[in-house]
C-alpha positions as CSV (number, residue, x, y, z in Angstrom):
1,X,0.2,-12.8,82.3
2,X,1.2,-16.0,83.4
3,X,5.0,-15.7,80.6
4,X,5.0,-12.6,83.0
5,X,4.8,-14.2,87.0
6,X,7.6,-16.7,85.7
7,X,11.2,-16.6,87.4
8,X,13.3,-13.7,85.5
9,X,16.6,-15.2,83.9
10,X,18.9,-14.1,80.9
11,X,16.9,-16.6,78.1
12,X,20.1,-18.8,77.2
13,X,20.4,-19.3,80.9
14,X,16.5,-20.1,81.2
15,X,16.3,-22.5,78.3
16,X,18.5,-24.8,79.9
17,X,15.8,-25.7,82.2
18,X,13.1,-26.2,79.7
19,X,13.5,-30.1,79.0
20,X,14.2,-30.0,75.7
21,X,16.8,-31.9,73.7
22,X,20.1,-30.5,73.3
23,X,19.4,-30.9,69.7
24,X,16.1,-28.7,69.1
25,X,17.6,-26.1,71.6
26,X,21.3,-25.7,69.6
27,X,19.6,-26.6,66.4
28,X,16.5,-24.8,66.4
29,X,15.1,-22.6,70.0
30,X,18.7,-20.6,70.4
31,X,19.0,-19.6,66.6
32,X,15.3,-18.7,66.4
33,X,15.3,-16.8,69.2
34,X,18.4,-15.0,68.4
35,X,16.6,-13.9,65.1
36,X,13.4,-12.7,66.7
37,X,15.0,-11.3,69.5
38,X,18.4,-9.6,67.7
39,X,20.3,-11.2,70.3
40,X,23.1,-13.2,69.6
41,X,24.1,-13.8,72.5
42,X,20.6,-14.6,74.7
43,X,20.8,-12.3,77.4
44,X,17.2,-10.9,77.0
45,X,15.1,-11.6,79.7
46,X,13.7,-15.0,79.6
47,X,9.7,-13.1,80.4
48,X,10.8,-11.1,77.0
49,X,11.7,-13.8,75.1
50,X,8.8,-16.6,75.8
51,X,6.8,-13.3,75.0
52,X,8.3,-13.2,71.3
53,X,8.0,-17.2,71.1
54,X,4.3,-16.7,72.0
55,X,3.6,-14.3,69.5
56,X,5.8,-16.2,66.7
57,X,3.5,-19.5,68.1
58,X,-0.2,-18.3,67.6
59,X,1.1,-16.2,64.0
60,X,3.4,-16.0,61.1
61,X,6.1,-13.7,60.3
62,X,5.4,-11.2,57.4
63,X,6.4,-8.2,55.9
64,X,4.5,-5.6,54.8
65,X,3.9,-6.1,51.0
66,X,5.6,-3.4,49.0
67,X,7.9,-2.2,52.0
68,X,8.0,-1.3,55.3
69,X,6.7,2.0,54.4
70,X,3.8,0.9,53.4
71,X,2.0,0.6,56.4
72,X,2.5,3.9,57.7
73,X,1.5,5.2,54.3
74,X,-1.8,3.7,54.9
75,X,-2.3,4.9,58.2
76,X,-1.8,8.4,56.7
77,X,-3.8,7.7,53.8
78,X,-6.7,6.8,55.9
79,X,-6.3,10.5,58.2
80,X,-8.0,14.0,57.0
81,X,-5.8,15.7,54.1
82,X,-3.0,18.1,55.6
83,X,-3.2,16.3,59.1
84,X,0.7,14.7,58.2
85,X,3.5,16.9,57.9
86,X,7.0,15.3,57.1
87,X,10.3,17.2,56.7
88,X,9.8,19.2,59.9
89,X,12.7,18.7,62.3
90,X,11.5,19.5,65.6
91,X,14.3,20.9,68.4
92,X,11.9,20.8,71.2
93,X,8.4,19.8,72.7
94,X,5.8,20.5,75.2
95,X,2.5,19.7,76.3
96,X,0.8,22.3,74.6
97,X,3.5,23.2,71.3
98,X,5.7,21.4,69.3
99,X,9.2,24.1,68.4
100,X,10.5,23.3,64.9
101,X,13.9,24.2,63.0
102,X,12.3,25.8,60.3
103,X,8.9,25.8,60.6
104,X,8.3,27.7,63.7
105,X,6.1,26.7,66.6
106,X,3.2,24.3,66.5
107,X,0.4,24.7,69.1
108,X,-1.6,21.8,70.2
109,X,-3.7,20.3,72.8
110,X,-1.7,17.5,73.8
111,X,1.8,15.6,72.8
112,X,2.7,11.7,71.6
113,X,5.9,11.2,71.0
114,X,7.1,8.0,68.9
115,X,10.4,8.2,68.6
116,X,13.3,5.8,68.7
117,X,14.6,5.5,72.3
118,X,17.6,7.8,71.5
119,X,15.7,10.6,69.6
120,X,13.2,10.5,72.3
121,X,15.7,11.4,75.0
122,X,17.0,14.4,73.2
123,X,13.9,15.7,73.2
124,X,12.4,14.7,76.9
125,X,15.6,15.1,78.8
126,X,16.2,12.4,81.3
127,X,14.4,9.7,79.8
128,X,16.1,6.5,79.9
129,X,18.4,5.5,77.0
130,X,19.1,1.6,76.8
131,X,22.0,-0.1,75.3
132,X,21.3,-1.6,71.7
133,X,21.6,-4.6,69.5
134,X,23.3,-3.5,66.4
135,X,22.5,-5.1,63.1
136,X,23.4,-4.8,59.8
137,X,21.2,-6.3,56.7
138,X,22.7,-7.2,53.6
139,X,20.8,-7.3,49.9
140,X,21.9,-9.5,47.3
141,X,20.7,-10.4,43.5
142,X,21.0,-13.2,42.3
143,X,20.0,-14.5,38.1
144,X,17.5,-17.2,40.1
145,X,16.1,-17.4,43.7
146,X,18.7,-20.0,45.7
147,X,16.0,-21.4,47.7
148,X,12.3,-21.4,45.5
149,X,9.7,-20.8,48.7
150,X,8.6,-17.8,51.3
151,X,11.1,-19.2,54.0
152,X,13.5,-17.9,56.5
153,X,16.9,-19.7,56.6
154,X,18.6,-19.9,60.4
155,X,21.9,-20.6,61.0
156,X,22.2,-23.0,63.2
157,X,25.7,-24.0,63.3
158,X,26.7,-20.9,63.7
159,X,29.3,-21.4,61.1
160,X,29.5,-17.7,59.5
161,X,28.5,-14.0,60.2
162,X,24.5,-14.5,58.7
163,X,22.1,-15.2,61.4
164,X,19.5,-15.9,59.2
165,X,18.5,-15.1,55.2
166,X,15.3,-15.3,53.5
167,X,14.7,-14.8,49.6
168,X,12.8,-11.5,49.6
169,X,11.5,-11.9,46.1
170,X,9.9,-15.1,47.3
171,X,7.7,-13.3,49.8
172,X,7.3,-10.2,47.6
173,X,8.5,-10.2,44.2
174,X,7.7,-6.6,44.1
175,X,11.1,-6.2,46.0
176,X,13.1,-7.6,43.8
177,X,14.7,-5.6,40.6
178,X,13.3,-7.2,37.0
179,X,14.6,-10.5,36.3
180,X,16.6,-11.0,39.4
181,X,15.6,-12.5,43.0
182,X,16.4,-10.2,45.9
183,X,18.3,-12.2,49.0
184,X,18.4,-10.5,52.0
185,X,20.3,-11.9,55.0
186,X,21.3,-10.4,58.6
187,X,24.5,-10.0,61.2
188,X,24.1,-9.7,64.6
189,X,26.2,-8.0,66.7
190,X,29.3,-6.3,65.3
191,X,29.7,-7.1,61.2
192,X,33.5,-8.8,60.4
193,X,36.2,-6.5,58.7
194,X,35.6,-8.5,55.4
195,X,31.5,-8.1,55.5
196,X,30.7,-8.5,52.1
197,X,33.3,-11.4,51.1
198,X,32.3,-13.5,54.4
199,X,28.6,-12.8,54.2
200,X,28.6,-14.2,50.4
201,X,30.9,-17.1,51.2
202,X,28.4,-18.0,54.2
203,X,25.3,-17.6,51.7
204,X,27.1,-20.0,49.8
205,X,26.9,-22.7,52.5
206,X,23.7,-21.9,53.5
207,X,21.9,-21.7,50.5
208,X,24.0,-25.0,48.9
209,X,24.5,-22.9,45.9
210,X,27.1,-21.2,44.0
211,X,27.0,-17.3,44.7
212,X,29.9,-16.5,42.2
213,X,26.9,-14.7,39.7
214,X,25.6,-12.3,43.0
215,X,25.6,-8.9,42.6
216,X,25.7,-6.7,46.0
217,X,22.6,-4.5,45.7
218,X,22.7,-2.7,49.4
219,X,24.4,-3.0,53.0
220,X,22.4,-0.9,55.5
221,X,24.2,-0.9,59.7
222,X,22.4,0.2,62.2
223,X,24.2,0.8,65.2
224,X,21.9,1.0,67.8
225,X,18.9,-1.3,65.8
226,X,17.3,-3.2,68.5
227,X,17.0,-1.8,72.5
228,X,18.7,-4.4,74.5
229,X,16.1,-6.1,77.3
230,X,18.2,-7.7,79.7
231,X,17.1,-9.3,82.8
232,X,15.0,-7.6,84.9
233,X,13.5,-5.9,82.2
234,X,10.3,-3.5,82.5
235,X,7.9,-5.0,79.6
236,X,5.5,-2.0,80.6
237,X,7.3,1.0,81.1
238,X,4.8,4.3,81.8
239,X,4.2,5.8,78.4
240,X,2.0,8.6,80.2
241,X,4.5,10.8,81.6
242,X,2.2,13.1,83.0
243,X,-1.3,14.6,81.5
244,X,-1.0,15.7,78.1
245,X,2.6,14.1,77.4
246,X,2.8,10.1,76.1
247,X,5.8,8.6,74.9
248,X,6.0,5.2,73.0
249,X,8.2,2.8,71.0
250,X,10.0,-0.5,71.1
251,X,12.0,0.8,74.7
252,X,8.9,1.4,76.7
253,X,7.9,-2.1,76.0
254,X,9.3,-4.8,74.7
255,X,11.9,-4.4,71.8
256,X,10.2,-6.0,69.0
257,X,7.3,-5.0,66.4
258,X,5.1,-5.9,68.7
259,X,6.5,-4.4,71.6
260,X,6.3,-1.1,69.7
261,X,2.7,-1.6,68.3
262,X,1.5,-2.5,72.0
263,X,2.9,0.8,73.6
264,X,1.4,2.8,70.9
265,X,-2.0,1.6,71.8
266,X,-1.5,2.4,75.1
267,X,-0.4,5.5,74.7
268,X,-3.0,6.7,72.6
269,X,-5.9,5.3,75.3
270,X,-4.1,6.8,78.1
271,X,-4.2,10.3,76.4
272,X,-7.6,9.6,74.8
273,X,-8.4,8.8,78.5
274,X,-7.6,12.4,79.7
275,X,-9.3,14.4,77.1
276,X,-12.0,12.7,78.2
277,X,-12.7,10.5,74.6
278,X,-13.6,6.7,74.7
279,X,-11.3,4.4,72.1
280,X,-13.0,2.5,70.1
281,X,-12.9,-0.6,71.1
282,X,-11.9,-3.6,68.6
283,X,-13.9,-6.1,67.5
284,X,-12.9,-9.5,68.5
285,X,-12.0,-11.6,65.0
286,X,-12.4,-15.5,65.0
287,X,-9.2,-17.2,65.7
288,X,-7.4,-19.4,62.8
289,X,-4.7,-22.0,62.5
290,X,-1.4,-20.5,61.2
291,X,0.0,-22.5,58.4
């Protein structure tokens, strides 16, 4: 609450006034936060961005082992058999049925969507659509990891099109294909003409290795990756539109993992709220040093 009473400014404007050494900022705060914030340029709202500097203080960045789809598998895993259905494409919603393409109409008692920001506005006309951060991630092998620990690389000269690399098979060797280490490294903003030959010649540098034996695995764009969250941003947008419709997702919060996470819980109390069911309530876990 107090990140959140603080003066609103775009962050690269804010961090200027934070007393710290031209140094750490240039060589350290600005690329970090343009990693966890998909920003290359720093015009996220400062409250936005000292939230995502809090969070990336009091933890450690991970990745779900096995993939990112693991974790919902596990939340599905954990519901009552039949209660997920995938494939359906759904052309409209309510509050009390859910109209699909193929699959005809689905009644129910009330209606959560969790949707990406433009997906959700096809479907609930009128809700706000925010610009976006476009990223593109690129996957490399390589015959032997370049760098031989769990770390993430930042660019901080700014030197080259990567914004910052990690050695996947470091973190999870399960990623990687048999024999080979997995390198995956990410542009902001729009990628270069010549992606793949500048993106390897920056490795190069980065890594202080020869990439000459790389093999390209995968290059994956996303055009609109990341909702934008200039100044003044709204880090609590309603995600109870009215009673018996919820929306969430990184664009009714703040545009991060935990932005998205966050409005999902809310959502699901507010309409727990209104059919008159308590949510459980967490219990609190002992706090411990991150390493």
């Amino acid at each position: 609450e107090r990140l959140l009473a603080r003066p609103e400014l775009p962050i690269g404007t804010a961090l200027q006034t934070r007393g710290l050494p031209a140094r750490t900022l240039d060589g350290f705060v600005r690329p970090l936060l343009s990693a966890l914030l998909c920003d290359p340029d720093l015009t996220t709202s400062s409250r936005c961005a000292d939230l995502a500097l809090r969070g990336f203080a009091r933890g450690r960045l991970c990745v779900p082992t096995g993939g990112a789809s693991v974790l919902p598998e596990l939340l599905a895993a954990a519901l009552p058999p039949g209660t997920v259905r995938s494939g359906v494409k759904v052309t409209s919603v309510a509050t009390t049925a859910v109209t699909t393409a193929d699959h005809g109409v689905i009644g129910c008692r009330s209606l959560l969507l969790a949707t990406d920001a433009r997906a959700a506005s096809e479907l609930l006309p009128g809700l706000r659509v925010p610009p976006f951060h476009p990223v593109t991630v690129v996957h490399h092998t390589a015959p032997a990891p370049p760098l031989a620990e769990p770390a993430l690389l930042l660019d901080a000269d700014g030197g080259g099109p990567v914004a910052h690399t990690a050695v996947m098979s470091e973190v999870d060797p399960a990623r990687a294909p048999r024999g080979r280490a997995l390198i995956s490294s990410t542009v902001l903003g729009p990628p270069p003409p010549d992606l793949e030959t500048s993106v390897l010649a920056h490795l190069g540098r980065l890594y202080g290795t020869s990439t000459a034996d790389w093999d390209l695995l995968a290059v994956r764009h996303t055009p609109e990756a990341v909702p934008a969250m200039p100044a003044p941003h709204d880090v609590r947008r309603p995600v109870r539109l009215l009673a018996g419709l919820y929306v969430c997702g990184d664009h009714r919060d703040t545009s991060t993992v935990q932005g998205a996470l966050y409005s999902g819980r809310r959502a699901a109390h507010a309409l727990l709220s209104d059919l008159g069911l308590r949510p459980a309530t967490p219990k609190p876990k002992a706090m411990r040093p991150a390493a």
